[in-house]
C-alpha positions in Angstrom: -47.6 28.2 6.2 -46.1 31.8 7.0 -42.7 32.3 5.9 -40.4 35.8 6.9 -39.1 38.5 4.2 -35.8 36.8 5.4 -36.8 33.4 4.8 -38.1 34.4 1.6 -35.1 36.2 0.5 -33.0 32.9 0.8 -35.2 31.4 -1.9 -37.2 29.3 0.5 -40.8 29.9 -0.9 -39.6 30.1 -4.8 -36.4 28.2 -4.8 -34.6 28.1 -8.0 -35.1 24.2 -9.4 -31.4 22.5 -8.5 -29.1 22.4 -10.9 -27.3 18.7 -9.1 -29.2 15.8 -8.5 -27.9 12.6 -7.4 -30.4 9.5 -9.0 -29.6 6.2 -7.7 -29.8 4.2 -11.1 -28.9 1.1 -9.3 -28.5 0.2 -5.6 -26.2 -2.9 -5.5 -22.9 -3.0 -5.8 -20.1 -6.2 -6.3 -18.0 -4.5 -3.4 -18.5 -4.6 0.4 -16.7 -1.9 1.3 -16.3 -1.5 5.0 -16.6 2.7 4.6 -19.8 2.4 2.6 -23.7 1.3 3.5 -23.4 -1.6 0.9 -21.1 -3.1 3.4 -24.6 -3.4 6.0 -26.8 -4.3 2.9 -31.1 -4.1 3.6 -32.2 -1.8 1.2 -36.0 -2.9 0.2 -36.7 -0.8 -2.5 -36.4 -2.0 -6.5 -32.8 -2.5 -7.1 -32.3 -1.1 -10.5 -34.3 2.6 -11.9 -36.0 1.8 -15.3 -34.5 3.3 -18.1 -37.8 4.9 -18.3 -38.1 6.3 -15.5 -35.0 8.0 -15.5 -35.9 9.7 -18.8 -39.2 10.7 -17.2 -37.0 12.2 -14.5 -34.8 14.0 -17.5 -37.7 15.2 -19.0 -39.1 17.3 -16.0 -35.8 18.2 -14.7 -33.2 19.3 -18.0 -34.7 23.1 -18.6 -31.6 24.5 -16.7 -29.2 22.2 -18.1 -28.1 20.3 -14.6 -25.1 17.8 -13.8 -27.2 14.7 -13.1 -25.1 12.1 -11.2 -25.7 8.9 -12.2 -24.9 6.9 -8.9 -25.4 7.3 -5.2 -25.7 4.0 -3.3 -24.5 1.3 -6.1 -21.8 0.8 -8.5 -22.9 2.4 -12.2 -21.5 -0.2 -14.4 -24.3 -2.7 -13.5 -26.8 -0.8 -15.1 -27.6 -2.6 -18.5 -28.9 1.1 -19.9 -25.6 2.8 -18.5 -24.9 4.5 -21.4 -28.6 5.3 -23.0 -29.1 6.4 -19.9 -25.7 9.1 -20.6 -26.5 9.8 -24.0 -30.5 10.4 -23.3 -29.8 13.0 -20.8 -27.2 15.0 -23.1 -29.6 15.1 -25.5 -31.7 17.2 -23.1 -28.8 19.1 -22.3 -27.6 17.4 -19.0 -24.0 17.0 -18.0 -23.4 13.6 -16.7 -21.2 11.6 -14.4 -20.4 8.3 -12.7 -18.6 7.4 -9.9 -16.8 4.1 -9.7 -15.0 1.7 -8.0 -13.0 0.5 -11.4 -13.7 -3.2 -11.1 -15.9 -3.7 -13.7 -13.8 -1.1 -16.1 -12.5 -3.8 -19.3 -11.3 -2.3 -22.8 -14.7 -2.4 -24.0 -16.1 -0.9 -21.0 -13.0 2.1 -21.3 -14.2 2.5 -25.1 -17.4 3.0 -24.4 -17.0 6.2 -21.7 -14.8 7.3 -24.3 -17.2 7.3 -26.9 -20.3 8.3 -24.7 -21.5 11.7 -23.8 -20.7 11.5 -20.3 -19.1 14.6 -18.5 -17.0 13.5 -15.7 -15.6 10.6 -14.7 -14.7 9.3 -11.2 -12.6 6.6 -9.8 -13.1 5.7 -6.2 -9.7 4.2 -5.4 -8.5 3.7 -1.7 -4.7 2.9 -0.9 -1.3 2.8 -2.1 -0.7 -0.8 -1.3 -2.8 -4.2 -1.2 -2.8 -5.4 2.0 -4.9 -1.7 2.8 -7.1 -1.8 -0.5 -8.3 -5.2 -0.4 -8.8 -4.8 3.1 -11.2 -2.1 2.7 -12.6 -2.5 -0.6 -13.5 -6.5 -0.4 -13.7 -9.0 -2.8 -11.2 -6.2 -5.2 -7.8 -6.9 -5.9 -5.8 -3.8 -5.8 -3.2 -4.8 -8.9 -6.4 -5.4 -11.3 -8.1 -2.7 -10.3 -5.2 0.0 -10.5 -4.4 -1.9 -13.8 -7.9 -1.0 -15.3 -7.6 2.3 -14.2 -3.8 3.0 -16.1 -5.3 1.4 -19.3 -8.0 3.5 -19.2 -6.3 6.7 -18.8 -3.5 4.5 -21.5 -6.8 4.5 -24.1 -7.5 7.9 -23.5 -4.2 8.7 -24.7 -3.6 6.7 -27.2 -6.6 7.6 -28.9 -6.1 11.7 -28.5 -10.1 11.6 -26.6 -10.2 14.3 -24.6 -13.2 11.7 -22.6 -14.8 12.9 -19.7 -12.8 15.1 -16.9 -11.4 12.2 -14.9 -10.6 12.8 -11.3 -8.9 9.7 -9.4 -10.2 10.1 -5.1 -9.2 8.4 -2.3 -11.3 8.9 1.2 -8.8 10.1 3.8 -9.4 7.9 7.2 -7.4 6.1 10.0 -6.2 3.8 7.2 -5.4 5.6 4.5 -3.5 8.9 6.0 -0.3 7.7 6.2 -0.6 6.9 2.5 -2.0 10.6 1.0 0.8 12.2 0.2 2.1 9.0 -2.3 -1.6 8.7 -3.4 -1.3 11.6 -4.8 2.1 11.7 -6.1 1.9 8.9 -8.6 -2.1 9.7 -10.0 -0.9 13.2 -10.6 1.9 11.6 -12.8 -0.9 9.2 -14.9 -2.7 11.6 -16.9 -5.9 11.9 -15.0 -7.6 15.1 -14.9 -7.3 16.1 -11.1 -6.8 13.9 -7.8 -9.2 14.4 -5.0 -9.0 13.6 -1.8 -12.7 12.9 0.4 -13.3 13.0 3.9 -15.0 10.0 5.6 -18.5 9.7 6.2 -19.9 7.9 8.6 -23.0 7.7 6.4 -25.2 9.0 9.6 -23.7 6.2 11.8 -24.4 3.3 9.3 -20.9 2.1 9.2 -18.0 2.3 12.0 -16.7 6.0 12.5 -13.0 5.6 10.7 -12.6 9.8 10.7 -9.1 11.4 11.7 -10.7 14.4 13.1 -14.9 14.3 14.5 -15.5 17.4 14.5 -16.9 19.2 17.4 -20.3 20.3 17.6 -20.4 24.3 18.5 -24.0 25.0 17.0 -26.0 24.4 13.9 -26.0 25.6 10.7 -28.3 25.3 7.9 -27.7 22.9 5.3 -27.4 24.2 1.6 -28.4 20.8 0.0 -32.2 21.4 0.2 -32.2 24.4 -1.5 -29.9 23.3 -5.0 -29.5 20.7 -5.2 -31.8 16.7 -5.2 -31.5 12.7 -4.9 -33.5 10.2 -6.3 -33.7 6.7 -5.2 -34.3 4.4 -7.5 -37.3 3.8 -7.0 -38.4 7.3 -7.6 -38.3 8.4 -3.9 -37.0 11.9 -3.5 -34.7 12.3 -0.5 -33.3 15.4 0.9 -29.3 14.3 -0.3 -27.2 12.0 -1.5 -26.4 10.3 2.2 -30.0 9.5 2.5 -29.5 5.7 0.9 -32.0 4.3 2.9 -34.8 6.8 2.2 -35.3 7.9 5.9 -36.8 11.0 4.4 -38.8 11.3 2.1 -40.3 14.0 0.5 -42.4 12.6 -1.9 -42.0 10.2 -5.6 -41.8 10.8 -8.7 -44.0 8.1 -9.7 -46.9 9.8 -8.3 -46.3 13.5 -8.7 -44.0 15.5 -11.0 -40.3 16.4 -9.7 -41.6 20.2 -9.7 -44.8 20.0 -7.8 -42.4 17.4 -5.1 -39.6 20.7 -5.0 -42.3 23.0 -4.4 -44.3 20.9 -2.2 -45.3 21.0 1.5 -42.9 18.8 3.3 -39.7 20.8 0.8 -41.3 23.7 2.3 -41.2 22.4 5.6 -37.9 21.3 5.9 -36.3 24.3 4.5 -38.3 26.9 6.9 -36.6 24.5 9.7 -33.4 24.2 8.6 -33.7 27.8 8.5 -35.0 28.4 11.9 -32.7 26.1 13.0 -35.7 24.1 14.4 -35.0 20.9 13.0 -36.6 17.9 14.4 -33.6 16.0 16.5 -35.1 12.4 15.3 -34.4 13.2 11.4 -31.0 12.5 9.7 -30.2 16.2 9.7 -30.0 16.4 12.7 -26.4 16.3 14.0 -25.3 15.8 10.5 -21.8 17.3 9.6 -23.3 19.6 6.8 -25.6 21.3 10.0 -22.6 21.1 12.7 -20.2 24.3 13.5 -17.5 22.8 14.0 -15.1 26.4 14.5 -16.7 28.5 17.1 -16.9 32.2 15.6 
């Protein structure tokens, strides 16, 4: 495989090893929400990573200290090894973080971040009122959840722990932008960290397209994902990012090679000289994704 000066100057051929990856410690969830694949279900692969395979993963990825995200399809809660799983990977000198929908979040649960190693802290929490919440984040009930979340952030307090960065995010859609500007109002009053606000996804057309604004296609651009940053299914797949739930792509498995020989491997090579080129084949997920659409003409 021939690759240009200018394709080698972008880090193509030797690409720096990423310092994000997304591994998919669990793949089920106890929400349907209607925004999210785990609302359409079917993924056949193992449901739940092995705590030693994610230490496996830790141990050929940790030499440049990366944020490893401990979720991608699933709710990290349900992991049983949640929290070895935190701690082994800032022994190696990993940041950490979870992203969650709150519902599983008890006083033990709360004390247990607090006392853990983890980095940062998410809370994926959609709406300003019930009847929107519950409506798109079934079986929740909005009052229990936003209660976990306020004695959370209550515990952190009380006990002086300055905890993991905690960010509070709502996705902004059809149903919740009416509701953005109060969303914001009141978690910036609770004591969390920052508020973030997401744009929908439509996950590459898994679930119904809910977006204020679809953005208009006026070329391609390459994708910087491939180059810096990683997910992991939990099976050990290795996917080009974090919206590849379903492993459409893959690149290779961890089980079978090291994460270094799959990053420096043919089909990495591959793909980046085409999202370079901007030759990339129109039946793969990248294809018409938003990360490789133009959306302002120059």
């Amino acid at each position: 495989m021939e690759f240009s000066s200018k394709e080698k100057k972008y880090g193509l051929y030797f690409p720096r090893m990423p310092r994000l990856y997304w591994i998919d410690i669990n793949n089920t969830c106890n929400l349907r929400c209607i925004m999210c694949p785990q609302s359409k279900g079917g993924f056949n692969r193992q449901p739940v990573m092995p705590l030693s395979m994610f230490q496996e993963i830790i141990d050929s990825v940790c030499h440049n200290r990366p944020l490893i995200k401990l979720y991608m399809s699933g709710e990290p809660l349900l992991h049983r090894d949640l929290f070895t799983m935190i701690d082994y990977a800032d022994s190696r000198g990993c940041q950490t973080m979870i992203h969650t929908n709150a519902t599983l979040l008890t006083e033990e649960i709360a004390a247990m971040i607090l006392s853990s190693k983890l980095t940062y802290l998410s809370f994926s929490f959609d709406g300003c009122a019930p009847e929107i919440f519950e409506k798109l984040r079934y079986p929740a009930v909005y009052d229990r959840v936003k209660s976990n979340i306020l004695n959370y952030l209550a515990l952190c307090k009380k006990n002086e722990s300055s905890g993991p960065h905690t960010t509070i995010e709502i996705i902004r859609m059809k149903d919740t932008a009416h509701q953005l500007n109060e969303f914001v109002s009141f978690w910036e009053k609770s004591g969390a960290d920052a508020v973030s606000i997401r744009e929908f996804l439509t996950w590459f057309n898994i679930v119904d397209d809910r977006r204020i604004n679809v953005p208009v296609n006026h070329g391609f651009k390459p994708c910087p994902y491939i180059f810096d940053s990683c997910s992991i299914l939990s099976d050990g797949t290795v996917v080009p990012c974090c919206l590849d739930v379903y492993g459409k792509m893959p690149l290779g498995n961890i089980v079978r090679d090291s994460f270094p020989e799959i990053w420096y491997g043919e089909k990495y090579l591959l793909l980046r000289k085409q999202m370079l080129s901007g030759t990339i084949d129109h039946n793969t997920i990248c294809y018409g994704c938003d990360n490789t659409v133009v959306n302002d003409p120059e």
